[in-house]
N, C-alpha and C positions, 0 to 999 in steps of 0.2 A: 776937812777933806770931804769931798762932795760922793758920791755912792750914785751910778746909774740903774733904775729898778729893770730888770729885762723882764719883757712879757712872755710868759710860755705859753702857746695858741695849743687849746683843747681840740684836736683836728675832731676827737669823739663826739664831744659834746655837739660843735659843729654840722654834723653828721646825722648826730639824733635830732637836735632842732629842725633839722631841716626837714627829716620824716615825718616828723610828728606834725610840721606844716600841714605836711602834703598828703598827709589825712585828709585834709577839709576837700581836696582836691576830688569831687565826685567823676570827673571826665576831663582830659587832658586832647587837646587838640594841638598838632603840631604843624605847623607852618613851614615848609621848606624857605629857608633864609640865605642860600647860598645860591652864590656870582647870576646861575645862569636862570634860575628859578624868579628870584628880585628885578632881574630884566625883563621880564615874561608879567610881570605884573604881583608876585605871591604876596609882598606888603601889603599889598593894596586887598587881596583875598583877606589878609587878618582884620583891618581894618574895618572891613566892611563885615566880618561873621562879626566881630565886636560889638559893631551897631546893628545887625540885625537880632542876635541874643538876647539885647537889652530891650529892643522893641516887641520881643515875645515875653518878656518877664523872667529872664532864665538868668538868675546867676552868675556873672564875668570875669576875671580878674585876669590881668597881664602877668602879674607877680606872686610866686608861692609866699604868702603873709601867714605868721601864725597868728591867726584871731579866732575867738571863742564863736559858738554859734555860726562859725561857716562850713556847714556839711554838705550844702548843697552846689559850690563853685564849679564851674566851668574854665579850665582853667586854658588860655592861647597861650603858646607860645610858639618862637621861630627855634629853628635846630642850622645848623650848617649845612651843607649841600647833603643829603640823602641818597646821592649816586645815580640814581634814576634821570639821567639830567634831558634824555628822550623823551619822557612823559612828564614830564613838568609846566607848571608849577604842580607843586604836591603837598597832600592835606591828608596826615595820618590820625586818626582817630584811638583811644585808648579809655576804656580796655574793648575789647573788641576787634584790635587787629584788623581796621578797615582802614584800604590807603586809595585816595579817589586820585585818579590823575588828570592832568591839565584843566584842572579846575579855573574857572575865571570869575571874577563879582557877580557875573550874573546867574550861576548857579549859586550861592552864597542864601537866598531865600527855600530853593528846594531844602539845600543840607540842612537848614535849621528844622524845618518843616516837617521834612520826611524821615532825618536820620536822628536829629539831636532829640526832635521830640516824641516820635513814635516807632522810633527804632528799623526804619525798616531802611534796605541797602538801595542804592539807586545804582543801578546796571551800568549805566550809562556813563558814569565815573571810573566803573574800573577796568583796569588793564584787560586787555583782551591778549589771552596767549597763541598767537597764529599757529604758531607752529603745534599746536597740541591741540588740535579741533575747534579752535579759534572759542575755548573758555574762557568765563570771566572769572578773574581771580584775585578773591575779597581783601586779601594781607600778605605780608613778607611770606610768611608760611607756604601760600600758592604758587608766590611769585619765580620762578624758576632762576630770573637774574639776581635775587634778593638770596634765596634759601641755599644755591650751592655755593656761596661763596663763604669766607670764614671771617668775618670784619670782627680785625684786632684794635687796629689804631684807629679804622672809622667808625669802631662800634657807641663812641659817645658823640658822634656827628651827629647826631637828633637828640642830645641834651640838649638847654639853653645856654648856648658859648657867654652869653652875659651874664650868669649865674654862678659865679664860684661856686656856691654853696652845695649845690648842684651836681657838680665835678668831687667836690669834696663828700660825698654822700654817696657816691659812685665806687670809691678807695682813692680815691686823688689825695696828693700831696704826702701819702704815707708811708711811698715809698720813698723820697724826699726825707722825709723825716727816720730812717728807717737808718738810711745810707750815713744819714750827717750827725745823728748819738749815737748809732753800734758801731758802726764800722768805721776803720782806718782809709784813709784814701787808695793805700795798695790794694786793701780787701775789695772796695768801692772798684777797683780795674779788674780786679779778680773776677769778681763776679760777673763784668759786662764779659769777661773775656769766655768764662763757663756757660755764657747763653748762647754763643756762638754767633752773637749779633755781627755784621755785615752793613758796613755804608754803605745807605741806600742812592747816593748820591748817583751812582754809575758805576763808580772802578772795584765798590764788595770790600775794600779793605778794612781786617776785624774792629772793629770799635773800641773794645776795650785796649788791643795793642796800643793802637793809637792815641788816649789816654794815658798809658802805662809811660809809651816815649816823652811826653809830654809832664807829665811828674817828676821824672828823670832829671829832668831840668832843672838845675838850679838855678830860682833868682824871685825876687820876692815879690814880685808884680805878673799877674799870666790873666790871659784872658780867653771866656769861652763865645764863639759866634756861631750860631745859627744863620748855615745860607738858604735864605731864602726867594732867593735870585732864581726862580723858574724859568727860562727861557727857552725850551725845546719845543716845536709847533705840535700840537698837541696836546701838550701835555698841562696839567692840571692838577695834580695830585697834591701837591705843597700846599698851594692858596689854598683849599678846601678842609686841610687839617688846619692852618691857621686862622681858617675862617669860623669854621665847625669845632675845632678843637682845642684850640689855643693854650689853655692850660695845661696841655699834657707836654708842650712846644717848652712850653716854662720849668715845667718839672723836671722835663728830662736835662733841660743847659743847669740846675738845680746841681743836679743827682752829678754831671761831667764835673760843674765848676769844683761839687769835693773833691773829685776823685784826683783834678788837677792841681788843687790851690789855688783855683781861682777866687777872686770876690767881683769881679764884673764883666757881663756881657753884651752882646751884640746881637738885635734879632735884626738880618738885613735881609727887608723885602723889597722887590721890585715895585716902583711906582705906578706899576700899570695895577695893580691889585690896593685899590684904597680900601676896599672890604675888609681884607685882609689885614692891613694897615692897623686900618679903625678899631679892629676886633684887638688883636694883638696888642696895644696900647691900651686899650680899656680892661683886658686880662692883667697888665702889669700894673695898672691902676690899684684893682681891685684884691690885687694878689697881697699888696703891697698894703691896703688900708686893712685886710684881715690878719695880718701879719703873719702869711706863710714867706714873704719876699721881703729884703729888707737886710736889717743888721740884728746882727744874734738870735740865729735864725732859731726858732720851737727853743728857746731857752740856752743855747749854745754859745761859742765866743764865732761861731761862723757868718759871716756874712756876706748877701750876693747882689748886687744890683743888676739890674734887666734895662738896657737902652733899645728902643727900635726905632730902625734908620731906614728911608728910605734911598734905594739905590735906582739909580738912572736908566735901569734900562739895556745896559749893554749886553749882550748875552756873555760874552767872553769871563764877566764880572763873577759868574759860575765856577770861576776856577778860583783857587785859594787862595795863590797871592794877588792874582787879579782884586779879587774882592778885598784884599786888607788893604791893599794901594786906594783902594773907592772912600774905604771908611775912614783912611787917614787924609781925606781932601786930594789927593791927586787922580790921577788920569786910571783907569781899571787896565794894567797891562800886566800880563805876568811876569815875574821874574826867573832867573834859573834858581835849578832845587840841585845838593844843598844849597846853604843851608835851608831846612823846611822849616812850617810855622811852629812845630813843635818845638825846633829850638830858638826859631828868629821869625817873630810874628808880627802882630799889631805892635807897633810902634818900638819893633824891636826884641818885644818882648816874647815868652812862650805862649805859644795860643794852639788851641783845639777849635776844629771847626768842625762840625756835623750838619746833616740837611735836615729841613724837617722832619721826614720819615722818620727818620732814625733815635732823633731823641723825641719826637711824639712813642716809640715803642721802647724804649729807655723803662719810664713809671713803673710798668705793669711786670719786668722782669724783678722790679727791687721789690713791687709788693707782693708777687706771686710766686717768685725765685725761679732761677733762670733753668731747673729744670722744667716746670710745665712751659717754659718760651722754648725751649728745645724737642718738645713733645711734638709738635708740628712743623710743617715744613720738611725739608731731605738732612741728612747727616751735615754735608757741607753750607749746606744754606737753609739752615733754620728760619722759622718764624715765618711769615705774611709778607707780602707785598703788594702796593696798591698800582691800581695803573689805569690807565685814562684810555677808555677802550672807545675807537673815534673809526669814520671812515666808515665803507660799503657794510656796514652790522645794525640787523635790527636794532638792536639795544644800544646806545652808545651810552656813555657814563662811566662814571668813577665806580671800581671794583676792588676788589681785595680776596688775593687767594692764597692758599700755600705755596710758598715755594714748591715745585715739583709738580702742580698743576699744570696741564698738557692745555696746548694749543688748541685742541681742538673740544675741548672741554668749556675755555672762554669763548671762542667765536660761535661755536653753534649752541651748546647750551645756556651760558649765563648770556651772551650775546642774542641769541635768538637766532644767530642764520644770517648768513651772506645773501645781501639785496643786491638786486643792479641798479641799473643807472636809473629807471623808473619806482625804485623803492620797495621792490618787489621782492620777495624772500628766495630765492634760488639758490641752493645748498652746494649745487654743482658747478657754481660759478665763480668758487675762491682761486686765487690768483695770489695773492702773495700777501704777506703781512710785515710791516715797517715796524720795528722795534727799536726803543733806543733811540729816537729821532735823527737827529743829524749824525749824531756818534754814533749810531748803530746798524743795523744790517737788516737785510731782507728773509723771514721766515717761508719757504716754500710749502706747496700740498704734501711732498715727501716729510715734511716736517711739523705735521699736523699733531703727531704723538711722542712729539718730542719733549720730555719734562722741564719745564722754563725753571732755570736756575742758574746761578753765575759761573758755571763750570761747562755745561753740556751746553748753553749759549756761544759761549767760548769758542767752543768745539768745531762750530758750525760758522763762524767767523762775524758771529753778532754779540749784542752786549743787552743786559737788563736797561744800561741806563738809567734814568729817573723813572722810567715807567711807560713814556707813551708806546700806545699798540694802534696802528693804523690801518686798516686793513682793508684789499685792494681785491675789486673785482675784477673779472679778464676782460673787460673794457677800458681799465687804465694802462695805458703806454709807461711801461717802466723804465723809458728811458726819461721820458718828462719826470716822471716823481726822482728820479737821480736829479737830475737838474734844479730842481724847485730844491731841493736838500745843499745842494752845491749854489747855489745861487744866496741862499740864505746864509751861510757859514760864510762865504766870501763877502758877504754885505755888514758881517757880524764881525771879520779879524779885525783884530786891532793893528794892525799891519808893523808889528814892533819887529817880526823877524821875516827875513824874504822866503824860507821854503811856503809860508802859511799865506802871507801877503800876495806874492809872485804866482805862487801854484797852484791855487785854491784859484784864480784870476784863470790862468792858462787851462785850467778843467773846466770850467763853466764856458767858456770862448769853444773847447773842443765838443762839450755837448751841445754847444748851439750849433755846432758844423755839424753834426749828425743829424739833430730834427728838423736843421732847414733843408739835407739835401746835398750838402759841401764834402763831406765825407768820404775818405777813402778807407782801403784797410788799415795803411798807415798811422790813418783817426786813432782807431784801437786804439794802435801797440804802444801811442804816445800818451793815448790815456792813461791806461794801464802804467807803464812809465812813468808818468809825471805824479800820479797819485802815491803809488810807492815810494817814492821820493819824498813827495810833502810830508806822509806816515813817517817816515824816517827822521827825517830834519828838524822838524819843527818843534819850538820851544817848550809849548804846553799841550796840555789837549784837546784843547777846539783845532790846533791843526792836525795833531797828530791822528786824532778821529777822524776830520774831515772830510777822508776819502774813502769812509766805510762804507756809505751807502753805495757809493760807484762801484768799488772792489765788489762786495756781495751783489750788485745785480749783474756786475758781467760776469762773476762765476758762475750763477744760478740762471742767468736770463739770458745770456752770452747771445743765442740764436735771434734774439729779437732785437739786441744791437747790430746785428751780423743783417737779419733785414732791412734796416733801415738806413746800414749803408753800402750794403752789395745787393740788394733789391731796388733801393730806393721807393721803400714801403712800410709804412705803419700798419703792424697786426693789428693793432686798438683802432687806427682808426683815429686817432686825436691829433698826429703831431700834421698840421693845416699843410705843408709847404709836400708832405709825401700822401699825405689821402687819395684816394680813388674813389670818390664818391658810389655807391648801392643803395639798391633797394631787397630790403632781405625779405625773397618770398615769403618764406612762412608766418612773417606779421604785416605783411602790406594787404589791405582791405579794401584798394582799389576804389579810394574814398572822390580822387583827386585833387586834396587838397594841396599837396605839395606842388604838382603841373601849373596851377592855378595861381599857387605865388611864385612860378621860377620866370625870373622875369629874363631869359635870357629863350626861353623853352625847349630846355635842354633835358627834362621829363616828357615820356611818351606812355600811353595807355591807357582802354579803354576802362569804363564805369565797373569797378565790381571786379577790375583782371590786375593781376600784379603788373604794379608801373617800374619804367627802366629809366636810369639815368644814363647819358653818354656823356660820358664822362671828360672827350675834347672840348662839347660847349659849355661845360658848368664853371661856371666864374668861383666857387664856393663860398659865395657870400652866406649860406646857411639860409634864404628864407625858406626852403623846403622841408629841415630839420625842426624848424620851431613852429610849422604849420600840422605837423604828422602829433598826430595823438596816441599813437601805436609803437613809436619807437622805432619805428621799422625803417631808416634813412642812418647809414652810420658812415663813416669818413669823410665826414663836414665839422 
């Protein structure tokens, strides 16, 4: 009778090896490797500090190697998106705490020249803080978007996501291993339950419950899936943990699968993210040849396997049964709940599904215990949350703050301050902020110190969501961003049931009768109407969110709807079919540029005096607008 030897992986030893590497390691240079940074050219920045290093004589290496006699290495590596995704690509220097931004190849000669060999900072690389006397500021420690914020689950986003080792050196996999020799799988729900963790998916329901339902279940087969199905405009948060962090993605479906009984998972990303993809498959690679992933798992009779699937695309696929109908080969449409996947899942069986967020912050409870994950954050909504801060703000990028962290805390300080339409920092120009993309709601000025969490969101008739924050200056017509929100969800149902198919159809047709012009009061009241409805009716929740953006901007904006079809007037200025073309004294410079291209000549005024539009002759073809260099030309 044959005997199988099971290997027990030293996570310690592991650990120390890898220290004791990274001795040799005299200077560590880090590479922004994420989505939007690698589009921008930052490969191409490593590549070329590689070869210019080696042509100054200076020590190089891609890879932490333990080898004798190398004290003097220089070491590159790439990290995952760094958050900063406005000043990028980016190049953090260590030790030292210097982060130079939008670096390109052709500074790549100064950095070696001036910083790597004689230490000195080049100005001219770093962040300029506008808002604070327009200083330069040398590291995170300066950086006001980098220093208020708390990064939990993006704080190993600038490790090297290709280095288990790395991760493992970090406390990676030990909470993994922690979960699956001490503890029982009830304890293993226990504990997610006493951290007070929250899917981060959108809807906040407890994590550990959700697992505990799911145990509950009798039947010998269950499976854990990671949605990784991003699809809300904006939004970004997922890909960049899976890009940046991948291993923590693995850990935590780890740490679920005990807690369920599961032995095999699902990580399903969206195809649009092959970064993502590539990183995630080479994490399971790698996870899998060190043997923290695998069968009998750190010595145990437990074992988990890890699949990553690529999914199509559809947004709707975001939802749970949507998404196990993708991964079983059919068509992504939801089903009705019950039964849910906890007790009728992938292929019938019990399944847990989590988002990335959420089992990326999984690890760090089971190796640091779910009291210090409860230490931050509010009572009801513990811990961190990342979110994809986009739109009219200096700073756009991926952030991570306490739950309870106020509005007005992201937009103007980790944010830097509401720009207008010329890029310009104007603090008195906020207008509204989109939260929660499609399925969420509109944040107002009156809601600037309101504590963002999944309750007092609630309250106000908006939702966390996955995270995107969009935010809007008093130049955007809020009836259009309703529309472009409803236009998108209606392009996205899967038309399996008519309130979502039919009404999501019938809202997009009545907000185009309002910014064309068609519009009566009656527009409203049927808005309003048909939206309620669809909220009400429909099967999953892409319809039943749907009609959040609409509801929350006619509660909040009501008067600007109420312009555009009992004036027949756009306040902003955008929507083309109600404009009134102006020229706004206080920036018209009486240049005549705009006169000079209206080729109808429907601009009057003298050299040097503010110029008038008459507004009967203007055709609004816009060449007035795109010849003004002042901004001073607005309802075109």
């Amino acid at each position: 009778m044959s005997t199988t030897t099971v290997k027990t992986v030293d996570l310690e030893k592991i650990a120390a090896d890898y220290k004791k590497a990274y001795e040799n390691v005299k200077r560590r240079i880090i590479i922004c490797g994420g989505t939007g940074c690698v589009a921008n050219g930052s490969l191409d920045v490593r590549d070329a500090l590689a070869k210019e290093l080696e042509k100054a004589g200076i020590d190089v290496t891609l890879e932490v190697k333990a080898e004798e006699n190398k004290k003097d290495e220089t070491y590159i590596s790439k990290s995952g998106c760094q958050g900063f995704c406005q000043m990028g690509p980016l190049l953090h220097i260590e030790p030292g705490d210097i982060l130079y931004t939008k670096v390109k190849v052709a500074d790549v000669p100064e950095i070696v020249e001036r910083t790597l060999r004689h230490g000195e900072i080049i100005e001219r690389l770093l962040y300029v803080d506008h808002k604070n006397g327009n200083c330069r500021c040398k590291g995170d420690a300066e950086i006001p978007f980098y220093h208020r914020q708390k990064r939990v689950v993006l704080a190993n986003c600038r490790i090297e996501p290709g280095d288990v080792r790395e991760y493992i050196a970090r406390g990676g996999y030990f909470g993994a291993r922690k979960a699956i020799l001490e503890m029982k799988p009830e304890e293993v729900c226990q504990t997610a339950i006493d951290s007070g963790l929250r899917g981060r998916g959108g809807g906040g329901f407890p994590t550990g419950l959700k697992w505990k339902f799911t145990l509950a279940s009798q039947n010998d087969k269950k499976y854990v899936i990671c949605n990784g199905d991003e699809g809300d405009p904006g939004a970004f948060m997922d890909r960049s943990v899976m890009e940046g962090n991948p291993h923590s993605v693995i850990e935590g479906m780890m740490i679920a699968a005990r807690a369920i009984g599961a032995d095999e998972g699902y990580v399903y990303v969206r195809a649009e993210y092959p970064l993502a993809v590539e990183r995630m498959r080479a994490a399971v690679k790698d996870a899998e040849a060190i043997g923290v992933l695998g069968d009998h798992l750190f010595g145990s009779d437990f074992s988990f396997r890890v699949t990553v699937m690529e999914g199509a695309g559809a947004f709707v696929c975001g939802e749970e049964t949507a998404l196990i109908a993708s991964i079983e080969g059919k068509r992504g449409m939801p089903r009705p709940k019950p039964p849910f996947p906890a007790q009728s899942g992938l292929w019938g069986k019990p399944t847990v599904i989590n988002n990335v967020e959420t089992l990326a912050s999984v690890p760090g409870i089971f190796y640091k215990g779910p009291e210090q994950y409860k230490a931050v954050g509010t009572e009801k909504s513990p811990g961190t949350k990342t979110f994809a801060l986009t739109g009219h703000v200096a700073n756009t990028g991926l952030i991570e703050v306490p739950f309870g962290t106020t509005l007005r805390e992201i937009v103007y300080n980790i944010g830097g301050g509401v720009t207008n339409n010329a890029g310009e920092i104007t603090n008195d120009d906020f207008k509204a902020v989109q939260i929660g993309g499609p399925s969420g709601g509109c944040l107002t000025p009156e809601m600037l110190d309101l504590p963002l969490d999944f309750d007092s969101l609630k309250s106000v008739g908006a939702m966390v969501g996955s995270g995107g924050l969009v935010v809007m200056n008093k130049q955007t017509c809020i009836v259009k961003i309703a529309r472009f929100f409803m236009q998108f969800t209606q392009n996205e149902s899967c038309g399996k049931c008519v309130p979502c198919r039919e009404g999501t159809r019938q809202m997009l047709a009545l907000l185009d009768d309002i910014i064309e012009g068609r519009a009566d009061r009656h527009t409203l009241e049927l808005l309003e109407e048909t939206a309620k409805a669809v909220q009400l009716g429909s099967l999953c929740g892409l319809g039943k969110t749907a009609p959040n953006p609409v509801l929350s901007t006619l509660r909040y904006f009501r008067e600007e709807y109420e312009a555009h079809v009992l004036k027949k007037c756009c306040p902003a200025g955008e929507c083309k079919a109600l404009a009134r073309p102006e020229i706004l004294a206080d920036k018209c410079k009486g240049c005549t540029a705009c006169a000079r291209k209206c080729p109808v000549g429907a601009i009057t005024g003298k050299i040097k005096e503010v110029h008038v539009i008459d507004a009967d002759k203007c055709i609004k073809c816009g060449a007035c607008k795109a010849a003004c260099k002042f901004g001073a030309i607005i309802g075109l």
